[in-house]
C-alpha positions as a LaTeX table, in Angstrom:
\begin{tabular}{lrrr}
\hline
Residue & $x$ (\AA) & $y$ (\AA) & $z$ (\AA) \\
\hline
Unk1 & 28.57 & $-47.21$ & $-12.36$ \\
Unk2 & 27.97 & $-43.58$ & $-12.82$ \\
Unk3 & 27.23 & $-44.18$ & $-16.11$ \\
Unk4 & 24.32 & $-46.35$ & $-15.52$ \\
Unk5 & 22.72 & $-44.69$ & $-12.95$ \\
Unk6 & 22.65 & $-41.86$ & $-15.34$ \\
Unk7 & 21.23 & $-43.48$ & $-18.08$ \\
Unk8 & 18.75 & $-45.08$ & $-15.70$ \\
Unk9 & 17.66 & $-41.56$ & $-14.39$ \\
Unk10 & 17.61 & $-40.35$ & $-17.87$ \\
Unk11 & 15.08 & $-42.77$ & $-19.18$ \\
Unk12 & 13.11 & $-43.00$ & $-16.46$ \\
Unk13 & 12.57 & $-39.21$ & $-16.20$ \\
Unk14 & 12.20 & $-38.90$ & $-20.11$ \\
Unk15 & 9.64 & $-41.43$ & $-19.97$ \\
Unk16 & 5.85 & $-39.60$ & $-20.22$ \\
Unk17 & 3.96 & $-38.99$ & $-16.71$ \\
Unk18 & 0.80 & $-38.07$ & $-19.10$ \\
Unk19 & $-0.43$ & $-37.23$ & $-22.12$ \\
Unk20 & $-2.43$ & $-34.02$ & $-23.42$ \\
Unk21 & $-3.88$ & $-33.84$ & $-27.20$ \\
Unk22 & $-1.40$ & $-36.61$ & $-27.93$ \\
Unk23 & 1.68 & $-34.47$ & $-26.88$ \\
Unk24 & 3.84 & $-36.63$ & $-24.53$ \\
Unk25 & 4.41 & $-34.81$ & $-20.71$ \\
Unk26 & 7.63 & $-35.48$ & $-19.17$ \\
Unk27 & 8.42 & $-34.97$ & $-15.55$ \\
Unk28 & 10.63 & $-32.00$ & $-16.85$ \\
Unk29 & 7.82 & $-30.31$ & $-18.19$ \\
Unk30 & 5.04 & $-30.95$ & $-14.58$ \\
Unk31 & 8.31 & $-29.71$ & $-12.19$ \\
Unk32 & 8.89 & $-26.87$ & $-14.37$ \\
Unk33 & 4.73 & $-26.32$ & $-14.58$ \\
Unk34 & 4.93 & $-26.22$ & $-10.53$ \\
Unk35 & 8.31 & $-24.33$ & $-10.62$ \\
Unk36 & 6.04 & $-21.56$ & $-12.31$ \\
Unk37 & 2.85 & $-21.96$ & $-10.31$ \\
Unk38 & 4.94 & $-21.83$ & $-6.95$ \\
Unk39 & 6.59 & $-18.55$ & $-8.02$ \\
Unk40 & 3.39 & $-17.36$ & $-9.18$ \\
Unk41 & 1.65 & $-18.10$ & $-6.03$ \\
Unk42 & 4.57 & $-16.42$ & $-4.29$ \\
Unk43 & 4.44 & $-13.39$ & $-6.24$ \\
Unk44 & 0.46 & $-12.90$ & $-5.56$ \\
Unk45 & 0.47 & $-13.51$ & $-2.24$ \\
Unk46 & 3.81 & $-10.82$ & $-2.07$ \\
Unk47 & 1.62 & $-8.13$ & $-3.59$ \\
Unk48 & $-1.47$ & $-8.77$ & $-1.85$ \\
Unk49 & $-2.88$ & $-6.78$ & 1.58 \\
Unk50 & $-2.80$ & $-10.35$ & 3.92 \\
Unk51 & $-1.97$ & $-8.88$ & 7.20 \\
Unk52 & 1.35 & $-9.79$ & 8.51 \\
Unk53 & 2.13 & $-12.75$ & 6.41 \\
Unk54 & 2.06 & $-10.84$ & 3.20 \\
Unk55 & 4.04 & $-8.16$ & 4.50 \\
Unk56 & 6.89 & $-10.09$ & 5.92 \\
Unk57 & 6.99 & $-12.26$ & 2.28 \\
Unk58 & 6.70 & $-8.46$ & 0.57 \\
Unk59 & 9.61 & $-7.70$ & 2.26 \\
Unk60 & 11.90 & $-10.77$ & 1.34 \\
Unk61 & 10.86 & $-10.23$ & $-1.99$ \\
Unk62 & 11.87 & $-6.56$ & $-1.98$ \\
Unk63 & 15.23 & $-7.14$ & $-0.45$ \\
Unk64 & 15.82 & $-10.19$ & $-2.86$ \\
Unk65 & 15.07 & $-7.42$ & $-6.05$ \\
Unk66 & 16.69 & $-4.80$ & $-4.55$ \\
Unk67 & 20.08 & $-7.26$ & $-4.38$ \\
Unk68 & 19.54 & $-8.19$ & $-7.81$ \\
Unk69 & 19.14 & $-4.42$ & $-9.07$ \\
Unk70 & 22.63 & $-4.19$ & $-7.41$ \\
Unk71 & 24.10 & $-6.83$ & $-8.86$ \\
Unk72 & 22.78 & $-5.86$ & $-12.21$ \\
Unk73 & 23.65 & $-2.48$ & $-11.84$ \\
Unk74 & 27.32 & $-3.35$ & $-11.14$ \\
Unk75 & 27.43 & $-5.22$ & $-14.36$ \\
Unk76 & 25.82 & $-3.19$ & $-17.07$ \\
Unk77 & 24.86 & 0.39 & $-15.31$ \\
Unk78 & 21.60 & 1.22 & $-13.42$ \\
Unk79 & 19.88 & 2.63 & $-16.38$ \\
Unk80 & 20.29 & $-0.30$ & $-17.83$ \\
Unk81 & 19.63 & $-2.77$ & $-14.94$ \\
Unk82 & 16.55 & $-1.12$ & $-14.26$ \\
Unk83 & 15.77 & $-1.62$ & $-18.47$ \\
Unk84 & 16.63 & $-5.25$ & $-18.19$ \\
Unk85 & 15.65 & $-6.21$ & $-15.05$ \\
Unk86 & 12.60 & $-7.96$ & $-15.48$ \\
Unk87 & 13.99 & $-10.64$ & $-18.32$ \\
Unk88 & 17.56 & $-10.89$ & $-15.83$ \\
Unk89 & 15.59 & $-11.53$ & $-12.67$ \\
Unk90 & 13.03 & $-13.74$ & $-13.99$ \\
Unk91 & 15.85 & $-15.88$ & $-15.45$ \\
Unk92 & 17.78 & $-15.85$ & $-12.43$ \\
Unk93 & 14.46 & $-16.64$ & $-9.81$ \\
Unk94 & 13.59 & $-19.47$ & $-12.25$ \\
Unk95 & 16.60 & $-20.90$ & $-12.65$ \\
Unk96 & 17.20 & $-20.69$ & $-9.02$ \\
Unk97 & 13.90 & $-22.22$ & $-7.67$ \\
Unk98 & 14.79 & $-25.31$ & $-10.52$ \\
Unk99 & 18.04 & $-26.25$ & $-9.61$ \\
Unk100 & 16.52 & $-26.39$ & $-5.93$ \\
Unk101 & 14.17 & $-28.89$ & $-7.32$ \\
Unk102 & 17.06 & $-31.83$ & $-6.55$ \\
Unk103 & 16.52 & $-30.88$ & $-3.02$ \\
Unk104 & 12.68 & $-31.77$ & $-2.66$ \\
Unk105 & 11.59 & $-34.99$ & $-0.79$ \\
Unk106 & 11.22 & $-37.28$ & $-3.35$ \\
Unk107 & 12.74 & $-35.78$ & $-6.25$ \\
Unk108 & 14.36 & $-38.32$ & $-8.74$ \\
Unk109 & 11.63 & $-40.76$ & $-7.63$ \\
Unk110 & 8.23 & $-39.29$ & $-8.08$ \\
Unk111 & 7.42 & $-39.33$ & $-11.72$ \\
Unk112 & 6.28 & $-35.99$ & $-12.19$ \\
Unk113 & 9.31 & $-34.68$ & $-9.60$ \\
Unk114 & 12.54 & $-34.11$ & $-11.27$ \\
Unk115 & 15.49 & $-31.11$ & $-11.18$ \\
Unk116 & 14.27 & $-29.62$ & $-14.87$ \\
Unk117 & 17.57 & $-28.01$ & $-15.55$ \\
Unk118 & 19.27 & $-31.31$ & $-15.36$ \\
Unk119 & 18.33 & $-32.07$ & $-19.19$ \\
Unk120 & 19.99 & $-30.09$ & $-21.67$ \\
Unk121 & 16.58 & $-29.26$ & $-23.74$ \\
Unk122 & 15.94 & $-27.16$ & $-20.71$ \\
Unk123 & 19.16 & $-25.49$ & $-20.32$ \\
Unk124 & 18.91 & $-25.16$ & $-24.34$ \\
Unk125 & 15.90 & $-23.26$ & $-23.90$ \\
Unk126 & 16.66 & $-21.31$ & $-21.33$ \\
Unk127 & 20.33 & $-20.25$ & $-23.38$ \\
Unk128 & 17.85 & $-19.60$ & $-26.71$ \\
Unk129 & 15.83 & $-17.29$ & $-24.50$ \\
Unk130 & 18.99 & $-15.30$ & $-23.55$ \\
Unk131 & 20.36 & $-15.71$ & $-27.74$ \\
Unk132 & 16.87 & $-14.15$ & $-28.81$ \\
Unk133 & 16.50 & $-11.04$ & $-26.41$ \\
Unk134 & 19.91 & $-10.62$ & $-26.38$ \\
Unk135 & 19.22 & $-9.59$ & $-30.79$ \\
Unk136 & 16.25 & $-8.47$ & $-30.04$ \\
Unk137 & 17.19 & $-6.02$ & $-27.97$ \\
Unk138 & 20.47 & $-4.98$ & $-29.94$ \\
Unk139 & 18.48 & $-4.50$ & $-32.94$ \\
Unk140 & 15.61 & $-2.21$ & $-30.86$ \\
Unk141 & 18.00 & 0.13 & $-29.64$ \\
Unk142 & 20.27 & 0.52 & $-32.92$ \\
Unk143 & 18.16 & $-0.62$ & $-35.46$ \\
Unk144 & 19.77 & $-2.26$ & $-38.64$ \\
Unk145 & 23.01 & $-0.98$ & $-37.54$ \\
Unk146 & 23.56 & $-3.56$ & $-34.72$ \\
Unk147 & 24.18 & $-5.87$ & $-37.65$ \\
Unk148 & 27.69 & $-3.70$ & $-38.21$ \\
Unk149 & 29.65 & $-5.71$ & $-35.54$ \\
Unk150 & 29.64 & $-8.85$ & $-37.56$ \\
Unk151 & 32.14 & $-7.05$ & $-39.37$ \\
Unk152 & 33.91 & $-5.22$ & $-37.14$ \\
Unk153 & 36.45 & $-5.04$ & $-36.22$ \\
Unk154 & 37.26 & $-6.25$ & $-40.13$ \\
Unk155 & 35.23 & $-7.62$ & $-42.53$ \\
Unk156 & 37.02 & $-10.83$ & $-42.86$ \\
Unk157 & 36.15 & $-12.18$ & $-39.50$ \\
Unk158 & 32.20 & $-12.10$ & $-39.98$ \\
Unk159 & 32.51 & $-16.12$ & $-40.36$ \\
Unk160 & 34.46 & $-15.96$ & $-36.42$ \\
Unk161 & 32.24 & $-13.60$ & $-35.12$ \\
Unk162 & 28.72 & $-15.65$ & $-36.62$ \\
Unk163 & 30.56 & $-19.11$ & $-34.73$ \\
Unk164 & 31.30 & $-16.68$ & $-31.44$ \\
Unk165 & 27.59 & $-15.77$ & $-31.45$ \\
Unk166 & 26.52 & $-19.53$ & $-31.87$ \\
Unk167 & 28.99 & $-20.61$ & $-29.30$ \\
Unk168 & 27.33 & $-18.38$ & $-26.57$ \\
Unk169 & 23.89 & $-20.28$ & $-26.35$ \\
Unk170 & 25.73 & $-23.56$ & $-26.41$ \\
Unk171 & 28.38 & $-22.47$ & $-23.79$ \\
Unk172 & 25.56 & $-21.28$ & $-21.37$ \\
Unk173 & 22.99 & $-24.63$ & $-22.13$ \\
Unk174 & 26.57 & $-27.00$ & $-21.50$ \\
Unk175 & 27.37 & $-25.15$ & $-18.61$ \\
Unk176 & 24.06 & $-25.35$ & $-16.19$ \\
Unk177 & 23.43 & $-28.97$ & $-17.35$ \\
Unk178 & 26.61 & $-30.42$ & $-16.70$ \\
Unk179 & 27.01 & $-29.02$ & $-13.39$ \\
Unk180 & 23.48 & $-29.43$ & $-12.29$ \\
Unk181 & 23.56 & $-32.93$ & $-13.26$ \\
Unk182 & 26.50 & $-33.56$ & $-12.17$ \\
Unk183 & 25.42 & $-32.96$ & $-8.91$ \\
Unk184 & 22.48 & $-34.63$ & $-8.61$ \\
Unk185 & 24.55 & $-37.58$ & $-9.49$ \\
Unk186 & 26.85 & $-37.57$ & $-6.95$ \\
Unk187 & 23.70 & $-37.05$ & $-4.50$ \\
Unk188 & 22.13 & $-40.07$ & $-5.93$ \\
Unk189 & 24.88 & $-42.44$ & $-5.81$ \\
Unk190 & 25.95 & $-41.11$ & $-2.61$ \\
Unk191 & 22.41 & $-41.53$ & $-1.24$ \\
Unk192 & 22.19 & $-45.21$ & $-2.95$ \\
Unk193 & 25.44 & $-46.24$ & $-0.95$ \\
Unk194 & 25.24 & $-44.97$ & 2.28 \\
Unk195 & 21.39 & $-43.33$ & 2.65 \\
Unk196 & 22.54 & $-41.77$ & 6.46 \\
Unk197 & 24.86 & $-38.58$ & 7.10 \\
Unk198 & 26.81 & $-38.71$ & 4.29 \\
Unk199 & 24.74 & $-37.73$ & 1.91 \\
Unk200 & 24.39 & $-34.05$ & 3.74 \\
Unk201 & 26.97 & $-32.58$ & 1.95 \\
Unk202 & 26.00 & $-33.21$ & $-1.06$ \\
Unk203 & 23.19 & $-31.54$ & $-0.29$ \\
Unk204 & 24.48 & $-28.45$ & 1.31 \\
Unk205 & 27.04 & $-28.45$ & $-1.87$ \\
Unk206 & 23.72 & $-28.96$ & $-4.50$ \\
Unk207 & 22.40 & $-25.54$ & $-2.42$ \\
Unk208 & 25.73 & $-23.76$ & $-2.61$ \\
Unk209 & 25.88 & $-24.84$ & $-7.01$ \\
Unk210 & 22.58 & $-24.01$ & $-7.81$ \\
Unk211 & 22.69 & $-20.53$ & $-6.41$ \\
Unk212 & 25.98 & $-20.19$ & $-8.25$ \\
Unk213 & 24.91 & $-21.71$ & $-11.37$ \\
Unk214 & 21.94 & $-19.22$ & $-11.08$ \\
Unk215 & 24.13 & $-16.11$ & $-10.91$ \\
Unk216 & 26.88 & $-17.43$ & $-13.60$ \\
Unk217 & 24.09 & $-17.63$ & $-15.97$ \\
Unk218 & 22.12 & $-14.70$ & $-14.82$ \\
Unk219 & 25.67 & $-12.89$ & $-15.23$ \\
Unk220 & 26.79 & $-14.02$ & $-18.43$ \\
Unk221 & 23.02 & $-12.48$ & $-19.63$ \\
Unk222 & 23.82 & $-9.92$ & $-18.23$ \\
Unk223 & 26.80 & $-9.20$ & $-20.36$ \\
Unk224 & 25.59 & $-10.36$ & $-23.55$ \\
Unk225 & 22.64 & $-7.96$ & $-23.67$ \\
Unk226 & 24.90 & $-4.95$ & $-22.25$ \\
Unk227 & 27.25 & $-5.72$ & $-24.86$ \\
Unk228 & 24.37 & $-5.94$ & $-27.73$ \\
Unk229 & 22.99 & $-2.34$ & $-26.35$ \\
Unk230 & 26.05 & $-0.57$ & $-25.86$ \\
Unk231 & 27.04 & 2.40 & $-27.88$ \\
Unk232 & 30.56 & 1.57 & $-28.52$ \\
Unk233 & 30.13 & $-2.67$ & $-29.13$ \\
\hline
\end{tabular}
């Protein structure tokens, strides 16, 4: 049973809501679009002079960085939590506000509504984002030398240490997906048996993963990059 109602929410959200140019738009890609326009909005209205209203959302928004910067800090330093922060909280805002998505009237049913982190291209992605800055900034704060911990701590185990690097993208895409979409599975087939009451949990629980799945891979980021940047690797 599970099986089918996953490959029947599969197809139906991989199936195009539009078309621009020729390239095929999936409800992945218009929640994600209105993931980012929400935050945007958000973020000007946050920084903006608008009486009270701007100034009470200013002040969520400060207390939700200056957790964050905490966090951060506690994990890789304050220098470098500060350095980082704009890549680690953007990661962990988006990813938030996505998972989140599941919990929207009408999500799984609109076309153009869907939880975007629920397909692995969009985990992939997201875990490619981390792979790339994660080199990127190894290589800008040691240069070509970064490249000497492929072969430490002996030569011999560059093959290992190329599959550990490889593993870490897939690790991070696998994880979010399958506990994302796990969840909205058991909401759906909860919600398809018994549409009253029961159902709540589910809910509460999809609030309670998505902030955790948000922080695990916000974390693990975290660590990769402070790993990549630090002096002794």
């Amino acid at each position: 049973m599970f099986v089918g109602i996953a490959n029947a929410a599969e197809a139906g959200h991989h199936a195009p809501v539009a078309t621009i140019f020729g390239i095929e738009i999936s409800s992945y890609t218009t929640s994600m679009w209105l993931v980012m326009a929400l935050l945007i909005g958000v973020s000007f209205l946050a920084t903006r002079d608008l009486k009270w209203f701007a100034s009470g959302l200013q002040n969520f928004l400060e207390l939700v960085v200056e957790k964050l910067l905490n966090f951060l800090s506690e994990v890789m330093g304050e220098e470098k939590a500060r350095k980082y922060f704009p890549y680690l909280a953007t990661v962990f805002i988006f990813i938030l506000v996505m998972n989140y998505c599941s919990l929207l009237p009408g999500s799984g049913t609109i076309s153009w509504l869907t939880t975007p982190t629920s397909t692995l291209s969009v985990t992939v992605g997201l875990a490619l984002c981390t792979f790339s800055v994660t080199h990127f900034f190894g290589i800008k704060e040691k240069g070509l030398s970064y490249f000497k911990h492929f072969f430490q701590p002996y030569p011999f185990l560059f093959p290992l240490n190329i599959v550990e690097e490889i593993v870490k993208p897939l690790s991070l895409s696998l994880r979010l997906f399958g506990n994302i979409f796990g969840e909205k599975m058991i909401g759906m087939t909860l919600f398809s048996m018994i549409p009253l009451i029961v159902p709540l949990p589910a809910y509460f629980l999809g609030i309670l993963f998505g902030a955790i799945q948000a922080y695990v891979f916000t974390l693990l980021s975290a660590i990769y990059i402070h790993t990549a940047t630090d002096g002794h690797h």
